[in-house]
Each structure stands twice: as structure tokens, then as C-alpha cells.
N, CA, C and O atoms as a CHARMM CRD file, in Angstrom:
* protein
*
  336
    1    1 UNK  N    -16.89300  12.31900  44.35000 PROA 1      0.00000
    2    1 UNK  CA   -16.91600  12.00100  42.94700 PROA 1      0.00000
    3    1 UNK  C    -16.66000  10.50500  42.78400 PROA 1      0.00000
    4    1 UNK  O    -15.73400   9.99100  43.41200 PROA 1      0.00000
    5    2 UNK  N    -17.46900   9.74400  41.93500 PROA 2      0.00000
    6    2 UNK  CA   -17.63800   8.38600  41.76500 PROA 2      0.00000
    7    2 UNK  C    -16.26300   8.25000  40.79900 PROA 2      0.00000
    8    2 UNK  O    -15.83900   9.23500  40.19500 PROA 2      0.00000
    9    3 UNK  N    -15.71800   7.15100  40.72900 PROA 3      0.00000
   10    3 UNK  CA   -14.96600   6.07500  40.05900 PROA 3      0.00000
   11    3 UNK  C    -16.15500   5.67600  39.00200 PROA 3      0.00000
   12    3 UNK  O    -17.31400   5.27100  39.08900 PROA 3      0.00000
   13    4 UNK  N    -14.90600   6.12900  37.58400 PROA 4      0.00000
   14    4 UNK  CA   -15.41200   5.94800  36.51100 PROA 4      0.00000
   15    4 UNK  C    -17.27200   6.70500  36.12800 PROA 4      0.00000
   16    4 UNK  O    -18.32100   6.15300  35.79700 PROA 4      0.00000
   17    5 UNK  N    -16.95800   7.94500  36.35400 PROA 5      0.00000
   18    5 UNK  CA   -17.96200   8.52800  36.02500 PROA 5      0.00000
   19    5 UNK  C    -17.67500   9.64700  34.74700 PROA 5      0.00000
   20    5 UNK  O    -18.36000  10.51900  34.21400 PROA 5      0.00000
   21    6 UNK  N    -16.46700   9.20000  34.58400 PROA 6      0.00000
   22    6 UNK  CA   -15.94400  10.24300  33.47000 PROA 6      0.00000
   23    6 UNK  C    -16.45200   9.43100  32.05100 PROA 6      0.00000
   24    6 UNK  O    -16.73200   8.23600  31.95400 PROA 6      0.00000
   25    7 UNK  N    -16.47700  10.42300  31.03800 PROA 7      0.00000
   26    7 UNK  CA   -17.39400   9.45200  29.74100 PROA 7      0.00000
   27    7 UNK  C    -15.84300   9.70000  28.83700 PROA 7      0.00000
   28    7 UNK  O    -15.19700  10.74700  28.81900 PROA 7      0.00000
   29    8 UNK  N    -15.60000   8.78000  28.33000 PROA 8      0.00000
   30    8 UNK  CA   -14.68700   9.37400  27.12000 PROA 8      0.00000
   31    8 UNK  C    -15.20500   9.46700  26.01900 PROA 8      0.00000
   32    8 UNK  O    -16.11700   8.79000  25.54400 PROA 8      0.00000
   33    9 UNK  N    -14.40700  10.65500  25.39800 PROA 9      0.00000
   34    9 UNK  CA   -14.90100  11.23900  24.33500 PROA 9      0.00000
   35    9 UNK  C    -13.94800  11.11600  23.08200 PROA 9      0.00000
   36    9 UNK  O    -12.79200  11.46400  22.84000 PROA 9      0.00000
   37   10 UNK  N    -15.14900  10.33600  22.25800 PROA 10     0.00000
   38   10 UNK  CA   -14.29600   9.82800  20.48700 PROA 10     0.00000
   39   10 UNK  C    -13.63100  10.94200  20.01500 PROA 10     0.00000
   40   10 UNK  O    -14.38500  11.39000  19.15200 PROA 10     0.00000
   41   11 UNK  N    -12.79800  11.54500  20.07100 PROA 11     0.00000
   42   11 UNK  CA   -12.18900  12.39300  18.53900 PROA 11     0.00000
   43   11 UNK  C    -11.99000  11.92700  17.44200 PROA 11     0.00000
   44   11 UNK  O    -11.29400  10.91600  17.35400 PROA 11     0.00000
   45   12 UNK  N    -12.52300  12.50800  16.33200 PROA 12     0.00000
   46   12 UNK  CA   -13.00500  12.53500  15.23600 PROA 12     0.00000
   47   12 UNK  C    -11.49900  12.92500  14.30700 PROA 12     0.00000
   48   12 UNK  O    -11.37600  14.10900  13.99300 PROA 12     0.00000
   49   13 UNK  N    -10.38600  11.94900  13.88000 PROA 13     0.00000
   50   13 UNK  CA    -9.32800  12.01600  12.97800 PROA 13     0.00000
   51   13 UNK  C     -8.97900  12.98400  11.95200 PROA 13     0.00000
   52   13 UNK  O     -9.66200  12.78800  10.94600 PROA 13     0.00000
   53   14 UNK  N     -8.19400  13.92900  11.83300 PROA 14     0.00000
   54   14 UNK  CA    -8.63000  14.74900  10.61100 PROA 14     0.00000
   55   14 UNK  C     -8.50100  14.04500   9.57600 PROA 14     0.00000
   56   14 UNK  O     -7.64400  13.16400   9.50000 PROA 14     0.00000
   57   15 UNK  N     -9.34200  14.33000   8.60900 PROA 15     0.00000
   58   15 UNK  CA    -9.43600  14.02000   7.49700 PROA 15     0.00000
   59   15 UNK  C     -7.69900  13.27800   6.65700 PROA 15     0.00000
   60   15 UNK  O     -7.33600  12.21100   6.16200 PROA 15     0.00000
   61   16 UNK  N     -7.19100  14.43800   6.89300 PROA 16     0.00000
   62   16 UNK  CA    -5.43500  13.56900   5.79500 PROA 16     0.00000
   63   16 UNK  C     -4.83300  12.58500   6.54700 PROA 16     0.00000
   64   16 UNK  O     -4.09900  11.72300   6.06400 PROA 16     0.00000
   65   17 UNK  N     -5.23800  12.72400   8.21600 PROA 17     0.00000
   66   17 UNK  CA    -4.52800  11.35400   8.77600 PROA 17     0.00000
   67   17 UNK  C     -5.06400  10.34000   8.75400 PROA 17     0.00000
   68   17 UNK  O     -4.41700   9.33300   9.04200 PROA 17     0.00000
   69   18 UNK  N     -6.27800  10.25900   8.44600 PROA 18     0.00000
   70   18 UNK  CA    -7.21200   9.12000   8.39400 PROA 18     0.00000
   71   18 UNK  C     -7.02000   8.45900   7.31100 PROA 18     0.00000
   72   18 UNK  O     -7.40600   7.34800   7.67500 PROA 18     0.00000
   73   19 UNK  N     -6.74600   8.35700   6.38700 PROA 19     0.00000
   74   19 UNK  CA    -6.46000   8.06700   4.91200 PROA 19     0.00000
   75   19 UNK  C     -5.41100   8.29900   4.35400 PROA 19     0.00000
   76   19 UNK  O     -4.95800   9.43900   4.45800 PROA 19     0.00000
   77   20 UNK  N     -4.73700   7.36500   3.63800 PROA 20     0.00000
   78   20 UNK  CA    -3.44700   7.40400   3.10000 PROA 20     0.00000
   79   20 UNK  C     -3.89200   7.46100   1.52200 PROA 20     0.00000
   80   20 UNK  O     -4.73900   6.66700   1.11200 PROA 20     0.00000
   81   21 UNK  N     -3.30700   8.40200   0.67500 PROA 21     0.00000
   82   21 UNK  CA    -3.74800   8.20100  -0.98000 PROA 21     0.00000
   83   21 UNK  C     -2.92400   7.68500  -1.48900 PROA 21     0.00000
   84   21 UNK  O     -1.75000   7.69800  -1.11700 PROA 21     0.00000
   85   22 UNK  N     -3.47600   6.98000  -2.68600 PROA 22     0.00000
   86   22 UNK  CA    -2.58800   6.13200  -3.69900 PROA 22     0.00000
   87   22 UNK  C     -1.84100   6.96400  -4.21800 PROA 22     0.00000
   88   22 UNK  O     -1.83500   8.19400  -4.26900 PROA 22     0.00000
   89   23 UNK  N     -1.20100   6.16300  -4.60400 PROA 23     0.00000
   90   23 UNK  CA    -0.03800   5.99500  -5.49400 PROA 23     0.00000
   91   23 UNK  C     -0.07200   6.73800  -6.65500 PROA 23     0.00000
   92   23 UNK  O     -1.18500   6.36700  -7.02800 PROA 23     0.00000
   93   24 UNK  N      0.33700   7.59800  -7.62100 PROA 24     0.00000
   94   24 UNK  CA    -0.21700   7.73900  -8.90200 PROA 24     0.00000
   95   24 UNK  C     -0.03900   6.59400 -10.04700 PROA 24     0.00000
   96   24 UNK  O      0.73600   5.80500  -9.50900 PROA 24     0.00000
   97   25 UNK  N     -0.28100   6.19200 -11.06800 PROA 25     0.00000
   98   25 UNK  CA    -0.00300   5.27300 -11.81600 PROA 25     0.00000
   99   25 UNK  C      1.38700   5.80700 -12.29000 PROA 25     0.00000
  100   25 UNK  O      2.20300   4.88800 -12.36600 PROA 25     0.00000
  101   26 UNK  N      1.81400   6.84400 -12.57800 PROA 26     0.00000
  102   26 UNK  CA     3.32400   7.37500 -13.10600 PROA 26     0.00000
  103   26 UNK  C      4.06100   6.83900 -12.63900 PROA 26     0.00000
  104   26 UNK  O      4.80600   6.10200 -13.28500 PROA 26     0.00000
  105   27 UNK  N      4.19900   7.05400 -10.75600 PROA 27     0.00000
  106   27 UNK  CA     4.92400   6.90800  -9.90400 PROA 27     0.00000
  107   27 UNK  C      5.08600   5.20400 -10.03000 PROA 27     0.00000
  108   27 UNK  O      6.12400   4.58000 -10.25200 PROA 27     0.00000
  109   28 UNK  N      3.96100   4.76600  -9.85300 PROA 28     0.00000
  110   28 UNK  CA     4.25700   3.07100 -10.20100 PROA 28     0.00000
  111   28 UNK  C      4.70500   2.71100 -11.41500 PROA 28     0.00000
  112   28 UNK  O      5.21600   1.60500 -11.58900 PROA 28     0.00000
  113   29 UNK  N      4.58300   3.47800 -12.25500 PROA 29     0.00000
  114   29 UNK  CA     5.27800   2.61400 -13.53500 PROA 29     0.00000
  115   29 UNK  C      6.49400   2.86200 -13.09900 PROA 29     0.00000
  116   29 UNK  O      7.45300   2.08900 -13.10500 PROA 29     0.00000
  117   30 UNK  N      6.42300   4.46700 -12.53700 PROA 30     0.00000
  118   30 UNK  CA     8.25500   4.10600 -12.55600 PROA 30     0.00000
  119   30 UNK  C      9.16300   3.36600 -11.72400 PROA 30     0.00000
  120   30 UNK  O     10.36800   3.16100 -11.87300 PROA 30     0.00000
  121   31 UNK  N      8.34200   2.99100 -10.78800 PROA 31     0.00000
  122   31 UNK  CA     9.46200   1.80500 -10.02100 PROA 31     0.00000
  123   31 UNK  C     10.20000   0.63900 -10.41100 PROA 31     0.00000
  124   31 UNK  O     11.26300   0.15400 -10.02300 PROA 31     0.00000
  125   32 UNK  N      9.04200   0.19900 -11.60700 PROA 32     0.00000
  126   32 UNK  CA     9.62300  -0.90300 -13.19700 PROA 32     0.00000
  127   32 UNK  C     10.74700  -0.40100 -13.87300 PROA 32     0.00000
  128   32 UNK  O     10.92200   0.77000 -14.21100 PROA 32     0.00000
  129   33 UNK  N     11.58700  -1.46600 -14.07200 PROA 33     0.00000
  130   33 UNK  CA    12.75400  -1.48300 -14.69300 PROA 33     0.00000
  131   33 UNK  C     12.46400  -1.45600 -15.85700 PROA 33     0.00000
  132   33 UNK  O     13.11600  -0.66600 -16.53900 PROA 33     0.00000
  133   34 UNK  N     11.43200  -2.25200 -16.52600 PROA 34     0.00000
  134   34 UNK  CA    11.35100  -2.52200 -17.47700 PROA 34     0.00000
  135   34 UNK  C      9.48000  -1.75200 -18.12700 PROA 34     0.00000
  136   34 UNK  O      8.42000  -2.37800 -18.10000 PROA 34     0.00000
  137   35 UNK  N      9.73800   0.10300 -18.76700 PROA 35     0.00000
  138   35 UNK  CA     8.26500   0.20200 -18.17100 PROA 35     0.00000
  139   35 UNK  C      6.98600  -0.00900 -19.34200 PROA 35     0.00000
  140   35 UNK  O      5.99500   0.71000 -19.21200 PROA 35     0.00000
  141   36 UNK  N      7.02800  -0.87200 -20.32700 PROA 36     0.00000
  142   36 UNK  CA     6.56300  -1.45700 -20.60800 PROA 36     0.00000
  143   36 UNK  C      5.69200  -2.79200 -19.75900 PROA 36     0.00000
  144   36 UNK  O      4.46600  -2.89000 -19.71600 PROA 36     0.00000
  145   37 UNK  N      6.41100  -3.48700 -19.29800 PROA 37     0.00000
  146   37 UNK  CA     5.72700  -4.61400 -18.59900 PROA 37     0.00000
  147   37 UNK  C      4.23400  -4.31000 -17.82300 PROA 37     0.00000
  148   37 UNK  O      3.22400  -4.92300 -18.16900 PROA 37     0.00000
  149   38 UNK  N      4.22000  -3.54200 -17.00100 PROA 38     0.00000
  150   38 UNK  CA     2.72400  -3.46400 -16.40900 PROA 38     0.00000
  151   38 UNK  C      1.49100  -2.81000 -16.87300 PROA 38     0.00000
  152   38 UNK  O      1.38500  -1.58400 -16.85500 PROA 38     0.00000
  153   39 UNK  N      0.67000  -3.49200 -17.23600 PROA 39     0.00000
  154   39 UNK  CA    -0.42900  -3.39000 -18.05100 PROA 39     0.00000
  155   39 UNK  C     -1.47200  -2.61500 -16.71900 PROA 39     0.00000
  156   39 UNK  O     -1.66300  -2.71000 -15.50700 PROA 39     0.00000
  157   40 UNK  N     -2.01700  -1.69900 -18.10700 PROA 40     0.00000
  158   40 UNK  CA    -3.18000  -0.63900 -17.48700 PROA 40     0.00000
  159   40 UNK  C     -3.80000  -1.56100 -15.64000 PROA 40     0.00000
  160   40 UNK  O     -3.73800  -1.18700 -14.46900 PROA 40     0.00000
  161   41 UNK  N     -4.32600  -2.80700 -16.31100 PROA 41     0.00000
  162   41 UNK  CA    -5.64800  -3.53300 -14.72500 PROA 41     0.00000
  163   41 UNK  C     -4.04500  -3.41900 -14.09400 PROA 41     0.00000
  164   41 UNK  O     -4.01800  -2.24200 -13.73400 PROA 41     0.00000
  165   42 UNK  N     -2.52900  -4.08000 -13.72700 PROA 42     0.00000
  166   42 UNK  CA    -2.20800  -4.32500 -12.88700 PROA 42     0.00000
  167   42 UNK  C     -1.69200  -2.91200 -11.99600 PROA 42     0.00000
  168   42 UNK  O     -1.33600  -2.90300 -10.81800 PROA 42     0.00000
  169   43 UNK  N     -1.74900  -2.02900 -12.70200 PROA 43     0.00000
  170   43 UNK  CA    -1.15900  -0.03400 -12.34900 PROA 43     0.00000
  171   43 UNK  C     -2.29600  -0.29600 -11.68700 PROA 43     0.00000
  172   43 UNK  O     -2.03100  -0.66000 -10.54100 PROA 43     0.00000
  173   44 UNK  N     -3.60800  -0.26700 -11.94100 PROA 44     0.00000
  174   44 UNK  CA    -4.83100   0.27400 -11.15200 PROA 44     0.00000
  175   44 UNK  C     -5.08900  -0.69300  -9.84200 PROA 44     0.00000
  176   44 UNK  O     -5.61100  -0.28500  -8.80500 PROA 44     0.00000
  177   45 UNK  N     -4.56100  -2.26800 -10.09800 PROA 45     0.00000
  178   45 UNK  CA    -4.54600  -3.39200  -8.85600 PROA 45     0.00000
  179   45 UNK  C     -3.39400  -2.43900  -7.51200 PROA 45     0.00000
  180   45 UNK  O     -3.32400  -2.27100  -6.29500 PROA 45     0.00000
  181   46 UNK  N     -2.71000  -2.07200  -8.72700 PROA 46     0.00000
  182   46 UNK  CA    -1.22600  -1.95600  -7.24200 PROA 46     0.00000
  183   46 UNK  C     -1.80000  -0.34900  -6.65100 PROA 46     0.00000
  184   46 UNK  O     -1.50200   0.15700  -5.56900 PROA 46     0.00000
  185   47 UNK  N     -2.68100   0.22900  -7.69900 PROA 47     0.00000
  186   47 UNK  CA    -2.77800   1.77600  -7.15100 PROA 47     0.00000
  187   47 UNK  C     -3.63200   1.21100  -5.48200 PROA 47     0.00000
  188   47 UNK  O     -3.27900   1.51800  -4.34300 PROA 47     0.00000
  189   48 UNK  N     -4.29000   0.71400  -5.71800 PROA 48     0.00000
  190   48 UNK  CA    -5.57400   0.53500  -4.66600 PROA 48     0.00000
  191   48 UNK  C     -4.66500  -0.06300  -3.63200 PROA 48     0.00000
  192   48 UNK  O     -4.42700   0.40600  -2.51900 PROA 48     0.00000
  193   49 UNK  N     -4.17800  -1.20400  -4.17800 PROA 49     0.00000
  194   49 UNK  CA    -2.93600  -1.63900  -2.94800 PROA 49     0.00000
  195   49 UNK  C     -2.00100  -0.89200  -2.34200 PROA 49     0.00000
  196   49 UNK  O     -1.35200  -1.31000  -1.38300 PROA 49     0.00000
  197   50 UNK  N     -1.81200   0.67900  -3.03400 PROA 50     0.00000
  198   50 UNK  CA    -0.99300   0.94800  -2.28100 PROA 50     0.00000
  199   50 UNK  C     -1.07500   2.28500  -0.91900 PROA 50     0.00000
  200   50 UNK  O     -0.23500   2.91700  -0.28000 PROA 50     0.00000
  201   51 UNK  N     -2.77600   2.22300  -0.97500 PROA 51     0.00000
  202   51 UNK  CA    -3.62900   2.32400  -0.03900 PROA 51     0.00000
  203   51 UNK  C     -3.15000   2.76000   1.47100 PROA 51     0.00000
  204   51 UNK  O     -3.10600   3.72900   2.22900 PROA 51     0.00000
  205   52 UNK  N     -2.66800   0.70400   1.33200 PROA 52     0.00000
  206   52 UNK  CA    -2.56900   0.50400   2.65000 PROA 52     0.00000
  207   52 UNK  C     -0.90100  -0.22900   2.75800 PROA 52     0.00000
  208   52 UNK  O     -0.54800  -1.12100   3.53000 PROA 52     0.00000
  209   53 UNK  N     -0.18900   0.38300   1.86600 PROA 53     0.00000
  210   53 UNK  CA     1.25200  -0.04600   2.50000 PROA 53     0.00000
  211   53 UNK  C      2.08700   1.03800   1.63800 PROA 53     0.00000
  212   53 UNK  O      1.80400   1.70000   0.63900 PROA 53     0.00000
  213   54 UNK  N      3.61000   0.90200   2.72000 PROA 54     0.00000
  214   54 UNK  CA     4.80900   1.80500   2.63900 PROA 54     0.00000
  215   54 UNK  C      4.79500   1.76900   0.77500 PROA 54     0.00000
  216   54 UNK  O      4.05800   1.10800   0.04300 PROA 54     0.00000
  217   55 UNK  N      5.71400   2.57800   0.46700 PROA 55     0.00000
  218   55 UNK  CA     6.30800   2.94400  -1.00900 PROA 55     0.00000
  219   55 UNK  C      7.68000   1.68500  -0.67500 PROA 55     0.00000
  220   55 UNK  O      7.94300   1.05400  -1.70000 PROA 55     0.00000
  221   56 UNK  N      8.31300   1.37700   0.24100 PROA 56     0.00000
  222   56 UNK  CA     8.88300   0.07900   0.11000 PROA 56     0.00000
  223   56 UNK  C      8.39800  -0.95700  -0.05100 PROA 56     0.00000
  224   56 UNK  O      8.84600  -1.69700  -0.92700 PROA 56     0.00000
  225   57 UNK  N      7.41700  -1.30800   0.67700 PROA 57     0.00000
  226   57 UNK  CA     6.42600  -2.64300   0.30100 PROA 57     0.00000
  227   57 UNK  C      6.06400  -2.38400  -1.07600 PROA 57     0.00000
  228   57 UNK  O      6.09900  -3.49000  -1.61600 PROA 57     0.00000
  229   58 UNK  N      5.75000  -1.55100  -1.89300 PROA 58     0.00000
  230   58 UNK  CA     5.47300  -1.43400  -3.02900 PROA 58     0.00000
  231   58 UNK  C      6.66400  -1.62300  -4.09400 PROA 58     0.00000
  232   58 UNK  O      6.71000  -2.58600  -4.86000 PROA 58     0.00000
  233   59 UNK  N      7.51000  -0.71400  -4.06100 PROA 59     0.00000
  234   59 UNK  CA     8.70000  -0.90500  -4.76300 PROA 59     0.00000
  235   59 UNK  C      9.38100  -2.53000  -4.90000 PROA 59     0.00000
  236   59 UNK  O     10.08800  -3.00800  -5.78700 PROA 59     0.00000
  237   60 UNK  N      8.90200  -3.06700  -3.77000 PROA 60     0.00000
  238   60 UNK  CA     9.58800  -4.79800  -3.37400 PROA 60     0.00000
  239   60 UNK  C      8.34200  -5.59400  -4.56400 PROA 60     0.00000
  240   60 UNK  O      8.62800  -6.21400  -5.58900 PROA 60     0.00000
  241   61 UNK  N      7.49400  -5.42600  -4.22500 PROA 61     0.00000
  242   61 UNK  CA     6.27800  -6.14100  -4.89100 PROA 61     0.00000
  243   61 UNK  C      6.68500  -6.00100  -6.49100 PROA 61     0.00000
  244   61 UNK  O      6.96900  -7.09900  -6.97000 PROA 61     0.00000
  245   62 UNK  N      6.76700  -5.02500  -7.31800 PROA 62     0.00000
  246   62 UNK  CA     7.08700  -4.62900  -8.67200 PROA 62     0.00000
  247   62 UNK  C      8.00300  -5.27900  -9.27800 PROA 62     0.00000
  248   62 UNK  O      8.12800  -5.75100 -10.40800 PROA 62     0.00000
  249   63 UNK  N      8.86900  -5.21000  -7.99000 PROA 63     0.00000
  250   63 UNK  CA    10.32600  -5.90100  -8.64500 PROA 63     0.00000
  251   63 UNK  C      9.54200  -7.35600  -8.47000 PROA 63     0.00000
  252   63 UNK  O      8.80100  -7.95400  -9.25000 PROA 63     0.00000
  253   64 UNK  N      9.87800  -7.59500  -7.49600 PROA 64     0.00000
  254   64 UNK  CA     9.08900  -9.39300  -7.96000 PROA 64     0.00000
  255   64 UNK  C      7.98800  -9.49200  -8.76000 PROA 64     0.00000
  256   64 UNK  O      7.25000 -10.41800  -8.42500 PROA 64     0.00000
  257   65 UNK  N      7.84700  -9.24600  -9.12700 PROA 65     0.00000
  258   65 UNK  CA     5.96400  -9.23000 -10.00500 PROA 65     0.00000
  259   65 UNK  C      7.07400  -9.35100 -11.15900 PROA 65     0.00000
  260   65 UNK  O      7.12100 -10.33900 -11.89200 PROA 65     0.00000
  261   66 UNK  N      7.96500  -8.27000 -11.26300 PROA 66     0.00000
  262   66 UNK  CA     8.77600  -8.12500 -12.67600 PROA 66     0.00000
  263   66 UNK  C      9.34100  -9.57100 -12.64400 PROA 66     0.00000
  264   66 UNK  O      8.56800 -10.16600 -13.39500 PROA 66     0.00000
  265   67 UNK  N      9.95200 -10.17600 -12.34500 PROA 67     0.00000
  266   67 UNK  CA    10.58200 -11.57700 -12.19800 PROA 67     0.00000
  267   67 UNK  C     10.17600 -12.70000 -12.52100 PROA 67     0.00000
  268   67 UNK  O     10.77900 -13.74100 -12.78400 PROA 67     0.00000
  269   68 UNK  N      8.69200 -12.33300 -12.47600 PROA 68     0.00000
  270   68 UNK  CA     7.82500 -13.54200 -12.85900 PROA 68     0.00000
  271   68 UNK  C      6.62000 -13.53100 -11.58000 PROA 68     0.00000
  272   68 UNK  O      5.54500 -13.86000 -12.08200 PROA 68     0.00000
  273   69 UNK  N      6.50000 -13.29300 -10.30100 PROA 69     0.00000
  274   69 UNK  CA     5.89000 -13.64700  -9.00600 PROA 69     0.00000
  275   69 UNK  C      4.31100 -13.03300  -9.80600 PROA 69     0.00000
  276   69 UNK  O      4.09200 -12.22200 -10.70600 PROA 69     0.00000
  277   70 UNK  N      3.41200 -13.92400  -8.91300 PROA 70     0.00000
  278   70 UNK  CA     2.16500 -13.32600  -9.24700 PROA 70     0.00000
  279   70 UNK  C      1.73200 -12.82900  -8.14800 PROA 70     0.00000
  280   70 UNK  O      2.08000 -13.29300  -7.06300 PROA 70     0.00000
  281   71 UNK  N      0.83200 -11.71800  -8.27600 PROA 71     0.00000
  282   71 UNK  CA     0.95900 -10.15000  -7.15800 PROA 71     0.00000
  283   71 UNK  C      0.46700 -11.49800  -5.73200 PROA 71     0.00000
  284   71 UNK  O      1.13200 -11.34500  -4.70700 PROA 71     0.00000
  285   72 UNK  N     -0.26200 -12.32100  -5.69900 PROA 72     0.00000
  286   72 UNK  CA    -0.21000 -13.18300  -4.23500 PROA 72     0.00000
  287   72 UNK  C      1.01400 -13.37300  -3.65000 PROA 72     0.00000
  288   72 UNK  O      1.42000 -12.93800  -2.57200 PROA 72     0.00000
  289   73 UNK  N      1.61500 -14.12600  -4.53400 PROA 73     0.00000
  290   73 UNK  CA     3.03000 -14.75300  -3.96400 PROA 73     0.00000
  291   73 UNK  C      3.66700 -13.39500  -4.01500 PROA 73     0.00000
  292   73 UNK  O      4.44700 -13.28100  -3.07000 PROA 73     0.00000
  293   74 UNK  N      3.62500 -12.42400  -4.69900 PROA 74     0.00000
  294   74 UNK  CA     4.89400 -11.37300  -4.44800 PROA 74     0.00000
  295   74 UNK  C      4.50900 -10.08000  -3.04200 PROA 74     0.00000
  296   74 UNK  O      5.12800  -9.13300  -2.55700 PROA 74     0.00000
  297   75 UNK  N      3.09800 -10.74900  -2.79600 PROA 75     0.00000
  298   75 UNK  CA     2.33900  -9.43400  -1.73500 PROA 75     0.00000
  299   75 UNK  C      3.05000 -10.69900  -0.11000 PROA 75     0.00000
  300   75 UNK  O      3.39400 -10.31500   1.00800 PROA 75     0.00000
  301   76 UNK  N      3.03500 -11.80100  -0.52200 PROA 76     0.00000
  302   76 UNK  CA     3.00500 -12.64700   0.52600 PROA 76     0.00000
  303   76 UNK  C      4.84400 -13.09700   1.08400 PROA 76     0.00000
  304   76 UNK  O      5.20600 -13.68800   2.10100 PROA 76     0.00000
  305   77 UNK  N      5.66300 -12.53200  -0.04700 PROA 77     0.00000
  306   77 UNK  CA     6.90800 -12.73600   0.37300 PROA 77     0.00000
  307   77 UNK  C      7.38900 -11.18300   0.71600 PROA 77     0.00000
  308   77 UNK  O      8.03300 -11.00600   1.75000 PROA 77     0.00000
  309   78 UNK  N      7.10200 -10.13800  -0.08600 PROA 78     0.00000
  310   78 UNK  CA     7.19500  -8.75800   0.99100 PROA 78     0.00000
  311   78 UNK  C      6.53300  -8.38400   2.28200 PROA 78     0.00000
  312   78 UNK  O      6.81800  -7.50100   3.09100 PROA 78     0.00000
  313   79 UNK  N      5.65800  -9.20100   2.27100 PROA 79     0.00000
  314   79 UNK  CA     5.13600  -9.02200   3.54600 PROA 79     0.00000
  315   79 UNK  C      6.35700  -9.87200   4.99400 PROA 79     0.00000
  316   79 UNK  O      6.67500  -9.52800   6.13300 PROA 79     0.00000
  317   80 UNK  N      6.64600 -10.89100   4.23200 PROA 80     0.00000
  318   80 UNK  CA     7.60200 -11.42800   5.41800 PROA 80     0.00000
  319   80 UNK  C      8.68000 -10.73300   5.57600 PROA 80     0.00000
  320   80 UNK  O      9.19900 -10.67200   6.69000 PROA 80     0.00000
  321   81 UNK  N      9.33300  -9.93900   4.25500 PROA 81     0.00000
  322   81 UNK  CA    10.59400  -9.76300   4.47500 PROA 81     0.00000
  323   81 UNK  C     10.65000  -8.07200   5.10300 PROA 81     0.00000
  324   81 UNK  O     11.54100  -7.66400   5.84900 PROA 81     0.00000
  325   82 UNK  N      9.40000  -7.18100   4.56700 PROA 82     0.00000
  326   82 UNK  CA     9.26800  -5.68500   4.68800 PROA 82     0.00000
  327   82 UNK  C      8.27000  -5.15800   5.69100 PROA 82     0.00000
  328   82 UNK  O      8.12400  -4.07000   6.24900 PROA 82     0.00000
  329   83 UNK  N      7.51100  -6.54400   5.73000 PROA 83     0.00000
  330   83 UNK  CA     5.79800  -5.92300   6.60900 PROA 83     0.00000
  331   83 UNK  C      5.36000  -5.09900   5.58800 PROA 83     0.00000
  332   83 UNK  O      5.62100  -5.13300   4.38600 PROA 83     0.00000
  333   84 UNK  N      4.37400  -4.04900   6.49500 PROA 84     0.00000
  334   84 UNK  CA     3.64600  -3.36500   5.95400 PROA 84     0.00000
  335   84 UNK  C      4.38600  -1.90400   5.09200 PROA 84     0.00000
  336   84 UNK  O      3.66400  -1.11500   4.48200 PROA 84     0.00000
């Protein structure tokens, strides 16, 4: 039997591990202290964002966004302090 004659074979991810779902918009308003402040576009910006990161990276982002940060600077200082 030859060296490296074996083929590997892709497995195919199930479906719920492959994909992480958003956020609901509820759930994000409620991480705001204040839940007035986030307007309909920025619920639907952070839903999509929260895609692809923890419910801590998210919760960190809100609060700074609440403070004044604009979602760059507040995606770019949780990222140093929380990662993904």
C-alpha cells in the first residue's frame, strides 16, 4: 500500500453548527441602560453583527456606543479588550 493514497473526505457541518443566529432586536435593546437610545437601523446594524461575536462582545459594544463611541471605535476597542 502506497504512502498517501488515502483521499480525505470533506464532512459536510450540520447545519446549527455552521451558523450562529442573531441576536433578537429585544434582547439587544435590552442590554441598553437607557432603552430608548437605539434607533430601529442601529438594532438591525448590531443584529447582523452579532452574527459573528460572543453576547459579551456585544453587551461591551452597547455600553460604549451608549457613551457616545461610534459602533467603529466601540467594535475596535472591544475587540482589544474582549476579542471575539
Amino acid at each position: 500500500m502506497a504512502y498517501g493514497s488515502n483521499k480525505l473526505v470533506k464532512r459536510k457541518m450540520p447545519v446549527k453548527l455552521a451558523r450562529k443566529s442573531m441576536l433578537s432586536g429585544l434582547v439587544i435593546r435590552g442590554y441598553a441602560k437607557d432603552k430608548n437610545f437605539l434607533t430601529d437601523a442601529m438594532v438591525k446594524k448590531l443584529r447582523e453583527h452579532s452574527k459573528h461575536h460572543t453576547v459579551k462582545h456585544m453587551r461591551s459594544m452597547i455600553g460604549k456606543m451608549e457613551k457616545g463611541m461610534s459602533f467603529s471605535k466601540a467594535h475596535s476597542e472591544t475587540m482589544k479588550k474582549y476579542g471575539k
